[in-house]
N, CA and C atoms as an extended XYZ file, in Angstrom:
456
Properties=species:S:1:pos:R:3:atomname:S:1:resname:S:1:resid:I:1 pbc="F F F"
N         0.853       -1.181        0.000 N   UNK     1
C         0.000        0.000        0.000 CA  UNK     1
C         0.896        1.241        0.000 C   UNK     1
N         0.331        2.293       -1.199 N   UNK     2
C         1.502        3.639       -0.868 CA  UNK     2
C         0.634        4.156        0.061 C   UNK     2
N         1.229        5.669        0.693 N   UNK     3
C         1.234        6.525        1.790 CA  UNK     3
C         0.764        7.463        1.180 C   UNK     3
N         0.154        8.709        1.079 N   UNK     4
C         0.211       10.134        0.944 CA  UNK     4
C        -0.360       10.600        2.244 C   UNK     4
N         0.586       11.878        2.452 N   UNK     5
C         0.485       12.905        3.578 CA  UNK     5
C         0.097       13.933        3.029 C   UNK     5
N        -1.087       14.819        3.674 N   UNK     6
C        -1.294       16.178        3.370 CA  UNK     6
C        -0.730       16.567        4.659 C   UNK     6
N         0.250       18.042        4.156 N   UNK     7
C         0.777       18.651        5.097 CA  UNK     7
C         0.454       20.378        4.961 C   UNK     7
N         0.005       21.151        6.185 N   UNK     8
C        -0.110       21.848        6.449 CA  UNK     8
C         0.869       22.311        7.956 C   UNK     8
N         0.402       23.638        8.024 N   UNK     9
C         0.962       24.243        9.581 CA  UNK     9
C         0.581       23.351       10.834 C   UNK     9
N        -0.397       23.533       11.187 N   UNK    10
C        -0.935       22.881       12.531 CA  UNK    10
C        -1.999       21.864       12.536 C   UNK    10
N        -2.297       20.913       11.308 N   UNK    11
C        -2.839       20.197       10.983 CA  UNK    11
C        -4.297       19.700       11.775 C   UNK    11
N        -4.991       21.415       11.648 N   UNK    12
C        -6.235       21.250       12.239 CA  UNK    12
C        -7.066       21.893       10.763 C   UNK    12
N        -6.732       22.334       10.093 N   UNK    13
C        -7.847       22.894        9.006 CA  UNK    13
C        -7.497       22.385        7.498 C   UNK    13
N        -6.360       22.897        7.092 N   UNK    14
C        -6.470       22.544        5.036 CA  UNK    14
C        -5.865       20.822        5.293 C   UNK    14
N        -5.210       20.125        5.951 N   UNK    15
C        -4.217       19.320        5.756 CA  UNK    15
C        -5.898       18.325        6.298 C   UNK    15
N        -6.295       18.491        7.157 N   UNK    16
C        -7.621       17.446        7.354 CA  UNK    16
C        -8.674       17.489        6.647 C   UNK    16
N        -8.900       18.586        5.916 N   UNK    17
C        -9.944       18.913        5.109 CA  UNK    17
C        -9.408       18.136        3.858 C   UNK    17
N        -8.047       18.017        3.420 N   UNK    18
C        -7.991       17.409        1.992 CA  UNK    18
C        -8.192       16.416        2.800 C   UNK    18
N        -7.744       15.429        3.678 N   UNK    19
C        -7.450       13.776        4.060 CA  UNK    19
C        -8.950       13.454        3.587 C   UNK    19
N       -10.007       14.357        4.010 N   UNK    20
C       -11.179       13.834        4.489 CA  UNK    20
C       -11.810       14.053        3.295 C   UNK    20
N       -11.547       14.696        2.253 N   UNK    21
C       -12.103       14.905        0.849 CA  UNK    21
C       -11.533       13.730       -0.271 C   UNK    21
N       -10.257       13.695       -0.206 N   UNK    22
C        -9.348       12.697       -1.119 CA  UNK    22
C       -10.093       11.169       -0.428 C   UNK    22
N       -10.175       10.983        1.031 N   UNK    23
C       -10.817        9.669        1.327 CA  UNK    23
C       -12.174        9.230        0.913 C   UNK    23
N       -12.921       10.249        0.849 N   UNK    24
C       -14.056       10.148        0.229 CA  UNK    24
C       -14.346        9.981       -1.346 C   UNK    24
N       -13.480       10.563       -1.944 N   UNK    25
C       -13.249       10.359       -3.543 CA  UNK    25
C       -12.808        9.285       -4.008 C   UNK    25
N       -11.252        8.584       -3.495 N   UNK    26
C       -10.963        7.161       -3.183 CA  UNK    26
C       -11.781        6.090       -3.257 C   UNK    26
N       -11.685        5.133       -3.929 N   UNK    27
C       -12.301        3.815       -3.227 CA  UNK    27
C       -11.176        3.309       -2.660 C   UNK    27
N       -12.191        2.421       -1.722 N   UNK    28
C       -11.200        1.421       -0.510 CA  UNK    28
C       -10.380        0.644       -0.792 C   UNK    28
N       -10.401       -0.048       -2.078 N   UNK    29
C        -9.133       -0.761       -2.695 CA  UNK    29
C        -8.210        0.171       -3.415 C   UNK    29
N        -8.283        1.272       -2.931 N   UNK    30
C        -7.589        2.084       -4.242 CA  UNK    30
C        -5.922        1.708       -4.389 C   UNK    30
N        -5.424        1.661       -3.031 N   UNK    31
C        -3.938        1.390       -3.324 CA  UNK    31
C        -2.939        2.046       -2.679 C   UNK    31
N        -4.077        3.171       -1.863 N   UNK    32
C        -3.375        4.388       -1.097 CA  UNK    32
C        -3.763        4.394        0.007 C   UNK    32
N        -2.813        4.613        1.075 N   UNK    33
C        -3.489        4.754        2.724 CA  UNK    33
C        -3.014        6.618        2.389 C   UNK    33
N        -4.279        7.355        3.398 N   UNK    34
C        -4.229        8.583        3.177 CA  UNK    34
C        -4.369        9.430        4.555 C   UNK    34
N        -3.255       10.145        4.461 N   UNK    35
C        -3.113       10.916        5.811 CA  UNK    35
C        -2.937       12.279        6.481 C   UNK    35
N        -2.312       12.821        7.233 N   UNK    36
C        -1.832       14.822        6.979 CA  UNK    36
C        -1.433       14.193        8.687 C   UNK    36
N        -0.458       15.315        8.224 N   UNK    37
C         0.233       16.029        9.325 CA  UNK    37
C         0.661       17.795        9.465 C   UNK    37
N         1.099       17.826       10.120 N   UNK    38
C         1.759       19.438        9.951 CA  UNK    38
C         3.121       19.922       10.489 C   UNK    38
N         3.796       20.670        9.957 N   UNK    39
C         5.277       20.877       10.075 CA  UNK    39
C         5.048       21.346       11.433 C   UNK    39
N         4.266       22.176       12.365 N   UNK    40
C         4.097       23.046       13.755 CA  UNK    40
C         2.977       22.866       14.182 C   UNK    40
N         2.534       21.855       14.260 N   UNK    41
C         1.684       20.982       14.539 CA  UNK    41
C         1.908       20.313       16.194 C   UNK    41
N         1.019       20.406       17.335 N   UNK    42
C         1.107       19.701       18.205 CA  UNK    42
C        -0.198       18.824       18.324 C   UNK    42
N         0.618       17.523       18.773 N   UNK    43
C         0.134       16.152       18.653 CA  UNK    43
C        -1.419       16.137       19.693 C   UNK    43
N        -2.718       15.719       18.789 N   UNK    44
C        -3.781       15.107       19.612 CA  UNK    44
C        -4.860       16.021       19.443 C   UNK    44
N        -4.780       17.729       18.893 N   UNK    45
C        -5.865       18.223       18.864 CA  UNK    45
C        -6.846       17.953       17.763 C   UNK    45
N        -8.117       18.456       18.382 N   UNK    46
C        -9.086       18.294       17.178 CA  UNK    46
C        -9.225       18.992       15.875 C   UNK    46
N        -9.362       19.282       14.738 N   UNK    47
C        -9.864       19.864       13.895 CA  UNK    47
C       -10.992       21.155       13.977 C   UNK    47
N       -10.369       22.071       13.223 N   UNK    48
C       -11.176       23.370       14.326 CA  UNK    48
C       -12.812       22.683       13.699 C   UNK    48
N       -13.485       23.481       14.631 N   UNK    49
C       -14.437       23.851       14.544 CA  UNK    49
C       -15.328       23.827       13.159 C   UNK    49
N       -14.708       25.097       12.296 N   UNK    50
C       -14.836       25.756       11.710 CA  UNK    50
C       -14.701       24.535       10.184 C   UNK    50
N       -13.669       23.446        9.998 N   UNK    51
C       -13.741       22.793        9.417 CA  UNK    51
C       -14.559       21.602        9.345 C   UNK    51
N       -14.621       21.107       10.611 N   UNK    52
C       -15.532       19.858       11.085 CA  UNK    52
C       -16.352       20.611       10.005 C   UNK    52
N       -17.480       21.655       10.433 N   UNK    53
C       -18.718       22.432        9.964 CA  UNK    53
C       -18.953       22.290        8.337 C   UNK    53
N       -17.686       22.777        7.597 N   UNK    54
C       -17.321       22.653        6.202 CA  UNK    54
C       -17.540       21.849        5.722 C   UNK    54
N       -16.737       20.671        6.376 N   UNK    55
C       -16.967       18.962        5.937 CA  UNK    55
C       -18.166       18.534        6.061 C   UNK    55
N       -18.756       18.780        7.305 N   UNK    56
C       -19.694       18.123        7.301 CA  UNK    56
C       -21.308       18.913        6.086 C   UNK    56
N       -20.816       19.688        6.206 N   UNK    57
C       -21.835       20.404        4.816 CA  UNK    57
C       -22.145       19.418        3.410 C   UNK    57
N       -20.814       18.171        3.417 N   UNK    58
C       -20.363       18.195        2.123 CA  UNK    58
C       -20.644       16.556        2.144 C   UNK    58
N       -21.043       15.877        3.695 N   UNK    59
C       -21.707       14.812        4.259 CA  UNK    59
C       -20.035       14.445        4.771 C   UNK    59
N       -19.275       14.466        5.334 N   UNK    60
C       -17.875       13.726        5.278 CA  UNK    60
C       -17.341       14.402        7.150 C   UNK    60
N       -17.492       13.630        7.186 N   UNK    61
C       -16.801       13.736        9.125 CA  UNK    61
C       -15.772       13.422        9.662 C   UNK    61
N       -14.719       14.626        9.789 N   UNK    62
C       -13.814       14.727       10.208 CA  UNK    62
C       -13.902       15.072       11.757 C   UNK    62
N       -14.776       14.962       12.074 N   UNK    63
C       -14.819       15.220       14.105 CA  UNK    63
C       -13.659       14.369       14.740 C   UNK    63
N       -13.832       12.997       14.561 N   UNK    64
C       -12.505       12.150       15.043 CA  UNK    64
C       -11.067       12.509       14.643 C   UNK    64
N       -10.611       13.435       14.012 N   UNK    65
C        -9.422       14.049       13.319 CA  UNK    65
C        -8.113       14.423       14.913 C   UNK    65
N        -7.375       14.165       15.012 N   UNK    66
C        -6.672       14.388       15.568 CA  UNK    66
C        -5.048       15.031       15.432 C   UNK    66
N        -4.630       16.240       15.386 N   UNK    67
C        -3.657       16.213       14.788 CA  UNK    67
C        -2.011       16.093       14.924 C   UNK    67
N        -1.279       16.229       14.208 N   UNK    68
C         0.401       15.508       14.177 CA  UNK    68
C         1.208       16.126       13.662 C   UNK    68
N         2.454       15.592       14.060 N   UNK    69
C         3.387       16.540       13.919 CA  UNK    69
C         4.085       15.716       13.167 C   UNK    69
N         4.617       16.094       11.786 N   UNK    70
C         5.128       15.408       10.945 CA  UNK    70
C         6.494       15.153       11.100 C   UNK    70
N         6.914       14.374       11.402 N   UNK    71
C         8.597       13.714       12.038 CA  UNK    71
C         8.995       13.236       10.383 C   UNK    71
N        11.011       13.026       10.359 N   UNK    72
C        11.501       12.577        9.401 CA  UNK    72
C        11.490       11.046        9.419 C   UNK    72
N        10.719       10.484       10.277 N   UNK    73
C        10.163        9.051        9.505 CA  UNK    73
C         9.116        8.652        9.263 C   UNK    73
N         7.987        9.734        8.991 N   UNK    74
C         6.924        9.948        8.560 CA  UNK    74
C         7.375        9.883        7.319 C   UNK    74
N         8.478       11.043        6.725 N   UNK    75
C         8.431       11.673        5.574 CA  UNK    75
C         9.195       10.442        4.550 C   UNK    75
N         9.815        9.442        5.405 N   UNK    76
C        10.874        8.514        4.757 CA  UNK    76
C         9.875        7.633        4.545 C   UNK    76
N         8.774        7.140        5.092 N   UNK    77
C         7.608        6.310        4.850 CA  UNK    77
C         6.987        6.612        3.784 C   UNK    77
N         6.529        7.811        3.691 N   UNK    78
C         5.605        8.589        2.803 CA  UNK    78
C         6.090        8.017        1.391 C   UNK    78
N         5.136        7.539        0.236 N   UNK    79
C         5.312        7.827       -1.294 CA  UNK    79
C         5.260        9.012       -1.626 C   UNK    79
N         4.393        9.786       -0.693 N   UNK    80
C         4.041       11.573       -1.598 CA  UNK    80
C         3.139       12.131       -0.625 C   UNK    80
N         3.829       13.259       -0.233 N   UNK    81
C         3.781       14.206        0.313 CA  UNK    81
C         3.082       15.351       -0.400 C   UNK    81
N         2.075       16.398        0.088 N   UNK    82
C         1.326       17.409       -1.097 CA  UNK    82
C         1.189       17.999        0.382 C   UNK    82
N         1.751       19.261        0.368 N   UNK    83
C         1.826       20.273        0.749 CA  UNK    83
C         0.789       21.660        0.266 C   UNK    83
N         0.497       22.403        1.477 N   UNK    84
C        -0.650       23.260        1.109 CA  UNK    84
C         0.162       24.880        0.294 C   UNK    84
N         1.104       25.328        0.692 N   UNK    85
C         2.340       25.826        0.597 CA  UNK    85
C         3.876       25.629        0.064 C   UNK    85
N         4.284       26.477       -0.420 N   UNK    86
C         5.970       26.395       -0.620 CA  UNK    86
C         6.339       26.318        0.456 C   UNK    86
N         6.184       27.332        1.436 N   UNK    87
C         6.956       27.097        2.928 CA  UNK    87
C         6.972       25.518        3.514 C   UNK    87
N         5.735       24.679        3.888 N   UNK    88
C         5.294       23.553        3.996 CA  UNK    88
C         6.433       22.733        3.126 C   UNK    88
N         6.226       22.724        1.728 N   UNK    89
C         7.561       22.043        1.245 CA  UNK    89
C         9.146       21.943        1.574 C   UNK    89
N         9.459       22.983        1.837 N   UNK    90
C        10.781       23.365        1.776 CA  UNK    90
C        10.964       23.022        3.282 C   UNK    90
N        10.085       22.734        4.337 N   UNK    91
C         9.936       22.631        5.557 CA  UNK    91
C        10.060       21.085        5.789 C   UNK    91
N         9.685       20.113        4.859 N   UNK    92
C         9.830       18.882        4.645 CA  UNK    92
C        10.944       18.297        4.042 C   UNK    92
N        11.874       19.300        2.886 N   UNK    93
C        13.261       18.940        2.708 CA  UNK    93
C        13.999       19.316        3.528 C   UNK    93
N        13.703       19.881        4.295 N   UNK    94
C        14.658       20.739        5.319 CA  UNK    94
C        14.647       19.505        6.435 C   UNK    94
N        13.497       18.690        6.706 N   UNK    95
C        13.073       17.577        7.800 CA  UNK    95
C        14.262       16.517        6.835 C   UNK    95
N        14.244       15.913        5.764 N   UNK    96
C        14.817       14.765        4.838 CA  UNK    96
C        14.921       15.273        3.582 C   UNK    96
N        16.646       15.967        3.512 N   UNK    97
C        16.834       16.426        2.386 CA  UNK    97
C        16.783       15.744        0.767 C   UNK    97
N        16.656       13.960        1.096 N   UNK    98
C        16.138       12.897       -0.322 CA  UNK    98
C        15.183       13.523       -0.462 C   UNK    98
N        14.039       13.875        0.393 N   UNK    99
C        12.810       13.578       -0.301 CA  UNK    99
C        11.922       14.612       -1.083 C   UNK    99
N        13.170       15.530       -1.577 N   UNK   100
C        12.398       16.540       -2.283 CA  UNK   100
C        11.363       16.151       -3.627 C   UNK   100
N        12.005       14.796       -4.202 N   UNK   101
C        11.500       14.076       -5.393 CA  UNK   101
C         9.652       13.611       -5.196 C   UNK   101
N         9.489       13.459       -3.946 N   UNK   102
C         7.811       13.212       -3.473 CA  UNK   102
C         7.213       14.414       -2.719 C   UNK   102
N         7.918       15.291       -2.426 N   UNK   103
C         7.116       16.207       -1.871 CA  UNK   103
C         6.252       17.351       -3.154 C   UNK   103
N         5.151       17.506       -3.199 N   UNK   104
C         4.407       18.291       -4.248 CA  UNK   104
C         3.380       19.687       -3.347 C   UNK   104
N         3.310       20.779       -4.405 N   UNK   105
C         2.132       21.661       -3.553 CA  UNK   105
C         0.935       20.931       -4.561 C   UNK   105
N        -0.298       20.783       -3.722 N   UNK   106
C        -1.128       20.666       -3.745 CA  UNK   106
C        -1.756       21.091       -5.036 C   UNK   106
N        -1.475       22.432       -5.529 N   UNK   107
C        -2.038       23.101       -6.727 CA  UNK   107
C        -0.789       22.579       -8.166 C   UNK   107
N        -0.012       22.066       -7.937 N   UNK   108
C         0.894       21.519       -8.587 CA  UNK   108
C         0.883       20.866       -9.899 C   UNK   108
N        -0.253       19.982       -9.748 N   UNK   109
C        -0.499       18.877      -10.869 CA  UNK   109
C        -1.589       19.393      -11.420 C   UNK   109
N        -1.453       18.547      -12.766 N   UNK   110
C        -2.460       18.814      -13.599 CA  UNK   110
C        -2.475       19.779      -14.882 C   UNK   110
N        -2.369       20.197      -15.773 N   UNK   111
C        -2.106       20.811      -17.163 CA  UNK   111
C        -1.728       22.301      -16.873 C   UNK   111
N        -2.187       22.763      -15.848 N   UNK   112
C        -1.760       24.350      -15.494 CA  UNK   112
C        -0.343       24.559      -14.792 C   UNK   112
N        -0.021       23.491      -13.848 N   UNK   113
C         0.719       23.482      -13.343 CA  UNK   113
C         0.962       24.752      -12.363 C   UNK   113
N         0.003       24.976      -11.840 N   UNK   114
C        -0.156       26.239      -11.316 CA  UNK   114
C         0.036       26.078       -9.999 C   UNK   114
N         0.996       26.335       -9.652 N   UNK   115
C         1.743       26.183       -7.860 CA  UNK   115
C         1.248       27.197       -6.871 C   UNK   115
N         0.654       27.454       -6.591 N   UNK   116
C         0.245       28.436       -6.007 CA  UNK   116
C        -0.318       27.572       -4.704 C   UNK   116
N        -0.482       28.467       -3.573 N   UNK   117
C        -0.341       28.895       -2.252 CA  UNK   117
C        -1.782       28.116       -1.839 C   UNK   117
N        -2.273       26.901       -0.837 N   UNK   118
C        -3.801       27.282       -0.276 CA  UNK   118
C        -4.051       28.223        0.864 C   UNK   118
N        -5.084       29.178        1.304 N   UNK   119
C        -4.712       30.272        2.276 CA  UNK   119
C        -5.019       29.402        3.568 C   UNK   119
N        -4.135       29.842        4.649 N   UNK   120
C        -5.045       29.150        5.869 CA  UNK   120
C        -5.929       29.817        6.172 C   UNK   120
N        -7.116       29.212        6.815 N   UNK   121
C        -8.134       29.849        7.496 CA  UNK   121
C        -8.587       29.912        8.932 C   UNK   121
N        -7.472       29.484        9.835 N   UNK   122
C        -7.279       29.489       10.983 CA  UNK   122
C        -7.552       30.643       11.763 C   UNK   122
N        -8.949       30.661       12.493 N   UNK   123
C        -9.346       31.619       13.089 CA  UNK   123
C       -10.015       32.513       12.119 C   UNK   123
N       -10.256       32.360       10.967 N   UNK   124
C       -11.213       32.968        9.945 CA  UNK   124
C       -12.744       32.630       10.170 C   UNK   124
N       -13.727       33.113        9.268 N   UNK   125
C       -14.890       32.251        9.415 CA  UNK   125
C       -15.518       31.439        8.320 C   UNK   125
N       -16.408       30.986        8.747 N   UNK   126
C       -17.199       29.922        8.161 CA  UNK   126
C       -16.806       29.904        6.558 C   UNK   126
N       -17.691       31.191        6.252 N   UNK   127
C       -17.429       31.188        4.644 CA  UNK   127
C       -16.074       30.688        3.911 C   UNK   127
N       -14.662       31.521        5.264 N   UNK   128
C       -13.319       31.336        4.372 CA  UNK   128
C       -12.950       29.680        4.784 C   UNK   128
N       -13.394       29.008        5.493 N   UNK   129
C       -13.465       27.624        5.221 CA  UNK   129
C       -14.339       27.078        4.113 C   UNK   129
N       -15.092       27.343        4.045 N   UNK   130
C       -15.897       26.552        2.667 CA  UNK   130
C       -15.008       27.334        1.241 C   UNK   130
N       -14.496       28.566        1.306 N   UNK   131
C       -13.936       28.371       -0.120 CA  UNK   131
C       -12.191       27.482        0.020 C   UNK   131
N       -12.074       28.157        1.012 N   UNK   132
C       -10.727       26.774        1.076 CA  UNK   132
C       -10.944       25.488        0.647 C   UNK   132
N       -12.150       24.940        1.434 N   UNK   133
C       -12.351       23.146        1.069 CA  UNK   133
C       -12.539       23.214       -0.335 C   UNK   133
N       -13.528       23.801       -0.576 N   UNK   134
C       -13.772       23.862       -2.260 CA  UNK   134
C       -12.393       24.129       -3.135 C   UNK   134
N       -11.341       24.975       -2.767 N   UNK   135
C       -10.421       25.633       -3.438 CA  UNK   135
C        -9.503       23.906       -3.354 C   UNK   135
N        -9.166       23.397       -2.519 N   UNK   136
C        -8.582       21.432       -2.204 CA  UNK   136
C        -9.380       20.985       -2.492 C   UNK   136
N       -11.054       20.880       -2.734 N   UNK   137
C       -11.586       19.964       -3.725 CA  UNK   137
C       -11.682       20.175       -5.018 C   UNK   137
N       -11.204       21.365       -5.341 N   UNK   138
C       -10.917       21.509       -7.175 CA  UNK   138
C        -9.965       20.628       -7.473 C   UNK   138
N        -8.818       20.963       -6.908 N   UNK   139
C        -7.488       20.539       -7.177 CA  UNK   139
C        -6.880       18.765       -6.617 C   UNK   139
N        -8.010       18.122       -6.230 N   UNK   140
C        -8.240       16.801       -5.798 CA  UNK   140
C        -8.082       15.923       -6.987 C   UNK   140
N        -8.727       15.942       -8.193 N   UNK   141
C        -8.633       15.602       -9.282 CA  UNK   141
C        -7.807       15.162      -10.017 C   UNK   141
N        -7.079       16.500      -10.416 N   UNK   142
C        -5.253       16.770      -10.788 CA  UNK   142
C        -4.604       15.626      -10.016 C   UNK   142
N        -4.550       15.688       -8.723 N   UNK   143
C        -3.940       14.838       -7.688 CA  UNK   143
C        -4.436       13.324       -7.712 C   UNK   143
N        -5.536       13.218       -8.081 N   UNK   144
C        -5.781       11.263       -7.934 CA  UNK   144
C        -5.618       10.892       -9.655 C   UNK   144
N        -5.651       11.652      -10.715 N   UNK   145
C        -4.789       11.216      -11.840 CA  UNK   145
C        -3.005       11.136      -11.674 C   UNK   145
N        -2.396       11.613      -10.460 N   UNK   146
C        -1.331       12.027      -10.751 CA  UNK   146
C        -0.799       10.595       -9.934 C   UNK   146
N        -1.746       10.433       -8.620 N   UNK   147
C        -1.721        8.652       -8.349 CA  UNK   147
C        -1.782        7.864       -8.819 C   UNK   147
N        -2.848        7.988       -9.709 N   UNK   148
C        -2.750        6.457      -10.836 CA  UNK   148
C        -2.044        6.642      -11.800 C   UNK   148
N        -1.027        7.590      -12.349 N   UNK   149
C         0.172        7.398      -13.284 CA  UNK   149
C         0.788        6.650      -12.056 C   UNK   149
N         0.981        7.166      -10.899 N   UNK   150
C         2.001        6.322       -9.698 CA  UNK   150
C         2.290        5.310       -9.761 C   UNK   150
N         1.046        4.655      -10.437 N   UNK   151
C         0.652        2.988      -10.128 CA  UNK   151
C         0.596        2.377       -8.740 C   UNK   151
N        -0.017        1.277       -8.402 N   UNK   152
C        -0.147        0.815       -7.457 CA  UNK   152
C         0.375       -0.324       -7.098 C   UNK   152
């Protein structure tokens, strides 16, 4: 089975919001165990609020979400890493300087190739969580074609 990590800052809002969107898109044999952590991330909290709410709009429940702090044998495990950010990336070669070859931003793949930034919404409201999730469920797509070139 490969690995993918979504990584964010404090792995209570974009980094659980993709896990919980990409798992739902997935089928169960797909080939991928799917996860997030965060570079400044402390271990065990819940998922704000504010996202649970998002998700659950969309039928998908992330309440049990707990979050982590992404260690360099996370990252040596990992097939692929997708980062919400450049900082986030460069924060993960900086953890295991090999693994720049699997680490990706999120907006990365797909014919535009358009790298660009997801915003956090930490301590924002409602609304700027629902265009975030939506803004990681556009770009979900790009990302599970870019798995099955992976192969399984």
């Amino acid at each position: 089975m490969k690995k993918l990590i979504f990584v964010c800052t404090g792995n209570t809002c974009r980094s659980p919001m993709a896990e919980g969107l990409l798992k739902a898109m997935l089928p169960d044999d797909s080939g991928w165990e799917i996860s997030s952590a965060g570079v400044c991330a402390a271990n065990g909290f819940p998922a704000s609020p504010n996202a649970v709410e998002a998700m659950c709009e969309l039928d998908i429940d992330i309440s049990d979400h707990r979050s982590r702090l992404l260690t360099p044998e996370m990252v040596k495990e990992a097939d692929l890493l997708v980062t919400m950010t450049r900082d986030h990336h460069d924060a993960i070669v900086a953890l295991d300087r090999e693994s720049g070859s699997k680490v990706f931003l999120l907006k990365s793949f797909g014919v535009s190739k358009c790298a660009a930034d997801i915003f956090d919404p930490v301590g924002q409201s409602l609304d700027v969580y629902r265009r975030v999730r939506d803004e990681i469920d556009a770009a979900l797509p790009d990302l599970i074609l870019y798995m099955m070139e992976c192969g399984q």
